[in-house]
Structure formats: C-alpha cells, structure tokens
N, C-alpha and C positions, 0 to 999 in steps of 0.2 A: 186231407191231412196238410200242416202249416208245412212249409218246407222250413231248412234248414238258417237261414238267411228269416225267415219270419219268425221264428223260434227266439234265436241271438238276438235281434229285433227286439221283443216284448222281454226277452232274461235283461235285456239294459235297462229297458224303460225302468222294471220292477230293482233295479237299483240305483236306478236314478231316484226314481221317490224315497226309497231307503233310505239316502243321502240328503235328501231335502227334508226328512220327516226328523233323522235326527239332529239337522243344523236350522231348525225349524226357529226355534226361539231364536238364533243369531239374525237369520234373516229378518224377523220381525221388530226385533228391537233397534237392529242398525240400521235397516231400511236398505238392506243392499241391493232389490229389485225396483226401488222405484229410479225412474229414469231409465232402466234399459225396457221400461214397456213398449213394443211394437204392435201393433194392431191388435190382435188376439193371442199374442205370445210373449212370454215375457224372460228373458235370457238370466238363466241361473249362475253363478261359478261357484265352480262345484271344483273339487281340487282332482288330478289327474284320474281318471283309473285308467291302470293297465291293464292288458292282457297278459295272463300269466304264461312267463317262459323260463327257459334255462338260462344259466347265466354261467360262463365256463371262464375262469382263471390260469393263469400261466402255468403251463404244465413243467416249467423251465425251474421254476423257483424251489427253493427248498422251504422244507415247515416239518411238521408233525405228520406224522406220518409215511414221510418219504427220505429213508435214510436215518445214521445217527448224528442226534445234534447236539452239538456242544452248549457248554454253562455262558450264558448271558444273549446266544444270537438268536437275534428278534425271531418272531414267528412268523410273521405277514410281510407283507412288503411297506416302507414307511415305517412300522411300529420304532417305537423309541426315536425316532428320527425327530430333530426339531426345527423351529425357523419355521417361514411358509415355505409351501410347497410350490408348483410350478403352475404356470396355468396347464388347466384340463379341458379336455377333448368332448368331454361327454355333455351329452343337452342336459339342462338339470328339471326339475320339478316344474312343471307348468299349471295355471288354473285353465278348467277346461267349461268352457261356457256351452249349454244346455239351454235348448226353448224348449219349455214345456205351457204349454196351455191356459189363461185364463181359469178355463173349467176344472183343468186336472189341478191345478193351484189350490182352488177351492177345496176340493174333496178332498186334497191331503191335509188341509188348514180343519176342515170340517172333523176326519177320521180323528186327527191327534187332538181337537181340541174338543170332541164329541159334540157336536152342535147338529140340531136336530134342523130335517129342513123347514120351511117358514112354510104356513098355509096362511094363503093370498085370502084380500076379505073382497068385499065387495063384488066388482066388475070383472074380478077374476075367476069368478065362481061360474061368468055367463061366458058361452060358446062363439064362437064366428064361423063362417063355412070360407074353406081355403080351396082354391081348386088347381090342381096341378096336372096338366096336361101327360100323365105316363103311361098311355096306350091307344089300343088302334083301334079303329072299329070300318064296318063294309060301308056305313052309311055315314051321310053329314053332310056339313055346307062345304061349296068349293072353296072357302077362304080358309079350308083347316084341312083340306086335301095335302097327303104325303106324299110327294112327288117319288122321291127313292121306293118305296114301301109298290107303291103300281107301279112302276115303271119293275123292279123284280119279280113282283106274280104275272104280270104278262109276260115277263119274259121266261118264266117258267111254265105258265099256260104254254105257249109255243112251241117248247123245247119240248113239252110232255105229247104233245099232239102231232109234232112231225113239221108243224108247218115253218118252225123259223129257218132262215136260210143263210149258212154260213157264209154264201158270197155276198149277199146283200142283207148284211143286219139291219134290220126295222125291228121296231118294237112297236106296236099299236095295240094301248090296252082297251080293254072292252071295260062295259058296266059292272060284272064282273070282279074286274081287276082293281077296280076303286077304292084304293084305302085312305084312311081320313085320321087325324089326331083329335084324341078323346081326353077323356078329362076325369077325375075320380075327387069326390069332398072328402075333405077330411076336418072332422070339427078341432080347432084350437081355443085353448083357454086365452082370456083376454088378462093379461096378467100385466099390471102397469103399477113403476112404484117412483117415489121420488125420494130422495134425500135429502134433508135440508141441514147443513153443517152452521152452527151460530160460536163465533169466538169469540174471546174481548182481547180484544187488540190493545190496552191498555198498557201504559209505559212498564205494568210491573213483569208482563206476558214479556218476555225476550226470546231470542229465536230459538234455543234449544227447546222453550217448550210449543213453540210452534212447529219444528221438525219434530216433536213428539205428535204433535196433532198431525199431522202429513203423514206420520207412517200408519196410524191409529185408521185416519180414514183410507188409505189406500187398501186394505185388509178388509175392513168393512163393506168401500165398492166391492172388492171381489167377490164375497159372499151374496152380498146381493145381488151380485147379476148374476152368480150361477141359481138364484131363487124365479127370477121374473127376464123374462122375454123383452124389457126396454123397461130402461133406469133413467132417471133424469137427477138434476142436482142445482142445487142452488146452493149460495154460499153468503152469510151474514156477517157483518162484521159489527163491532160498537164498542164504545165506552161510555161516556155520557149520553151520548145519541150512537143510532145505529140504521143501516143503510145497507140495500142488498150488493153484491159484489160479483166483478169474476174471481176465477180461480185463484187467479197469478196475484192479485191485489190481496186476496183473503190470505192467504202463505206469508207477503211479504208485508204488510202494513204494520206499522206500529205508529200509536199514538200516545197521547199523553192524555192526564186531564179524572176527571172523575168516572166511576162508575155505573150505570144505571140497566140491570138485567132487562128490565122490564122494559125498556125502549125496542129491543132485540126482540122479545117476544110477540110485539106488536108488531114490526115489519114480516116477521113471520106468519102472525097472525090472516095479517093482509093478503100475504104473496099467496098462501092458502086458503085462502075464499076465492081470490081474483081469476088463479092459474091453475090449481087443484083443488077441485069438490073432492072431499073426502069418499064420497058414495063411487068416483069414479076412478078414485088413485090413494092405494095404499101409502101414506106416508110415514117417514121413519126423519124425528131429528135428533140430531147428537149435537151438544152443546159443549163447550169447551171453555173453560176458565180457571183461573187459579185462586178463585173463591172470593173472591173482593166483590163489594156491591154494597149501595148506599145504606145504612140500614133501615127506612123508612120505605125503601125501592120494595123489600122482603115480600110486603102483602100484596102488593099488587102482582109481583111473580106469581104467588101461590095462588091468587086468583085466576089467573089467566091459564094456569095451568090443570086445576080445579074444573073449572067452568066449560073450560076448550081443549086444552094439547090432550088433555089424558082422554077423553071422550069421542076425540076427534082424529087420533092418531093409532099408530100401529104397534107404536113406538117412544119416547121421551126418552134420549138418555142424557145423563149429565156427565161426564167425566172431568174431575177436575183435577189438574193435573199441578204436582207442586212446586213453588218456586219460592224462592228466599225472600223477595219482596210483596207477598200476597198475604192474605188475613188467614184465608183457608176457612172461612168461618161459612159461607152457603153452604156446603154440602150439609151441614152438620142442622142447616136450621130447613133446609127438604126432610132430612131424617125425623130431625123431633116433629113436621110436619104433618109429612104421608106414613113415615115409618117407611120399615126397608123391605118388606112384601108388595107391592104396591103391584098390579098386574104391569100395568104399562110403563110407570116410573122407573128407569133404570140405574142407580147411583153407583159409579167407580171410581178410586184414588187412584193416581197413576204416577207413583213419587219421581220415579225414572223412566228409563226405557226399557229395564224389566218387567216393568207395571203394564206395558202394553199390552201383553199376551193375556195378560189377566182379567184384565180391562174389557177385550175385543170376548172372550166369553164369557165376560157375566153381561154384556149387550145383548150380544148375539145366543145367546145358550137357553134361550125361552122359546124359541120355534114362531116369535109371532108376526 
C-alpha cells in the first residue's frame, strides 16, 4: 500500500500535467521551456498552487449579518474608500517552477497532440546482448568474487554450528561459503536516429522566424528522443551556397544574397552517405524556409528529393514558415509536384507561432 506522502506525491504530479496539458499551446508557441533545459529535466512555471485552507476575517468589524446597519456604511472593510491604499503585509501571487522530465514532456506533447509512436526501420529492428551484473551465484572466477556476500554466510555457517566465538571474532569462510557476482542478458533493440535540421538563412529569414524554427525543433528533439535510445543532429544552413553548421551559428546567422535550395540538399546529401548509411540510421530532416528559391534551382530540388530524400529517409518535412519579405512560392510548387499525400514528404505553413503546434503534428502525426 503507497502511504500517504506517495499518495499526495502522484495527486501533484497528476496536476502538474493537468496544468501543462492545458497551457500546452502557450508553452509551444512562446517557447518558454527552452533555455531552462538541465540535463534530463526541464523547469516548467506553472503559476502557484495552493493547498486549500481557511481563511478567517476580523471578527471585530461590522458588515451583513452582524447587527443592524445603517443607509450608505460600506460592507467590507475599504469598500467605497478611495486614493491608494497602504502598503500590504501579505506575500502576493508567485510562479512556481516544476522539473518535469524530458520523457514525461513527450507523453503529454504526445497524449494532447495524439501522435502515434515512430516504428524504427532498419538496425533497429536487430538485437544486441547487454549484460548486467544483478545476481549471485556459488561458483565463478575469483575476479567477480563478493567479498560482503562470503564473508556473511560464513559468518552465518559459524553462528549456525556453534563454532564462532564471541571473544575472538574470526570469520574463515570455506568453499562453501563462496559467493561470486553473475550476470543476466537481456536483448536491446539497436534503435539510432539523426536529425538533420536545413534553413535558409537568407536576408528575408529574420530572427522571429528563426526563434520560430528553434521552438519547432526543440519539440521535435523531444519527441524523438522519447522514440530512440541516441539522437544525433546536425545542422545546415544556406542561401546561395550552403554549408554544414553548429547549433549556435545555425540559430544566429543571417546572410544576404540569393537563393539556391538545392545547394542545401547536396551537403545533406553528402553528410548522409559519408556519416549515416541509411540501412544503419533512421534519418529524419526538417527544412525550414520562407519559400524563396531560384526558380530554375526548383528541378534540381525535386530531383534530389525524388531520386534520394524520399527513398532514403524516414522522413522529409518542409515547413515554411511566413514572412513579409519571402515569395512563399516552394511550398506551393512541392504540392503541384508530389501532391500532399506523399508517404515521406511532410509539407506545413507555419504563419506565426500559433502555426507551431500544427506544424509539429502534421510532421510528427504519421508514426514513421
């Protein structure tokens, strides 16, 4: 039986998520979790809850119900009073920050947004043997001998048989008494994925719809790392040309200059032959633009895309996200392309930061 204390324990948890599940879109849109990520936890503010109690009022005062009261005197204490008031005593309203979990993150992201879980292809489907040492056994090598584990059954052999001797404790354990640490397999799936995030960093991309890409992928990692056992990521950037990146360069970089998608798809191309064989790692990439692209660039996308991403991936999504100085015209020539069924092609407009949550499950909302 839980006790009492484990009880109150899990009634919080279960309104802690309550809390999260309905301020679920604010968080995603505004991105108020990113930056307070700590290792595998990530600090929520969540506005107070109390525990419910009495709250008792001057028994001194007069009002309704205590006595009779005359035509015009206030009810309460202050009513009709004007000006400010004085300063007060009392603590006021606080936000109250909550780590919840990476994992549990997901499942509530998951539950509210119905997203089914991802079945891994390839090398995930094959086994490994994992061996973890959680038991005893009478025989084995001396290099895996439990010293505490014999040195207690002999000293329980002794105690049982009369011979140990209170004035002079010895412990001498016999053949016997030899315990050793063992070992149990247990097969794990070999489940390995990458991300590969591609933006155009072009002058008409400005930072709002780059902090839309930043909160788009940070919801994205989460989900897939509650899918696979080790995520990896990589990050592209381009306009005319294009070139792989860290994180921190991919977020803040803005350039100037022409368009060319198809530059992007090639260092993609590359980084996934060179670094991930598809047969060995599920890839998933998400591309981000505000629709601009040479228009002669068009066929060579569609090729590459054709021939390799769609074939070769787990995944393609394109979300293009809107801005005042973009054409807005790719997405629109993917569609007349592949059309909008497409297994692996994923196409989302993402006008604002409302667009996010919309976005993040028509990517995600296919299981694949």
């Amino acid at each position: 039986m839980p006790t009492r204390i484990e009880r109150d324990v899990t009634r919080f948890r279960q309104i802690v998520r309550g809390k999260i599940r309905e301020n679920l879109r604010q968080y995603i849109s505004q991105g108020e979790m990113i930056g307070r990520k700590g290792g595998d936890l990530v600090s929520i503010p969540l506005p107070q809850l109390d525990v419910p109690r009495f709250r008792y009022g001057d028994n001194k005062s007069g009002g309704v119900g205590r006595g009779d009261g005359e035509v015009g005197q206030p009810i309460g204490r202050g009513q009709g009073e004007e000006g400010p008031g004085q300063a007060g005593s009392e603590p006021g309203a606080h936000i109250l920050e909550v780590d919840v979990s990476l994992q549990e993150l997901a499942d509530i992201m998951a539950e509210e947004l119905q997203l089914p879980r991802i079945q891994p292809k390839g090398d995930a489907n094959l086994t490994q043997e994992k061996y973890r040492y959680n038991s005893i056994r009478r025989t084995g090598p001396e290099s895996l001998k439990h010293f505490k584990r014999t040195y207690v059954q002999a000293l329980r052999r002794q105690i049982a048989t009369g011979t140990y001797d209170y004035r002079r404790p010895r412990v001498v354990p016999y053949g016997e008494d030899r315990r050793y640490r063992s070992w149990n397999t247990k097969a794990e799936p070999q489940a390995s994925a990458v991300i590969i995030y591609i933006m155009d960093v072009s002058g008409s991309m400005t930072d709002e719809q780059k902090d839309i890409v930043r909160t788009a992928a940070f919801w994205i990692d989460t989900w897939l790392q509650r899918n696979y056992k080790g995520v990896e990521r990589r990050y592209i950037i381009h306009d005319a040309a294009a070139k792989e990146v860290d994180q921190h360069t991919f977020y803040h970089t803005r350039e100037s200059g022409g368009t060319r998608i198809s530059s992007a798809y090639r260092v993609c191309q590359n980084l996934i032959a060179t670094s991930f064989p598809p047969t060995a790692w599920n890839i998933y990439c998400f591309q981000f633009s505000d629709g601009d692209n040479w228009g002669e660039d068009n066929r060579q996308c569609f090729h590459l895309l054709s021939e390799y991403f769609l074939m070769q991936c787990n995944l393609f999504c394109y979300g293009q996200v809107e801005s005042r100085y973009g054409s807005g015209e790719y997405i629109e020539a993917l569609r007349k392309q592949f059309g909008t069924q497409h297994d692996k092609l994923v196409l989302a407009e993402i006008d604002d930061r409302s667009g996010i949550l919309e976005a993040i499950k028509e990517f995600l909302g296919r299981g694949k």
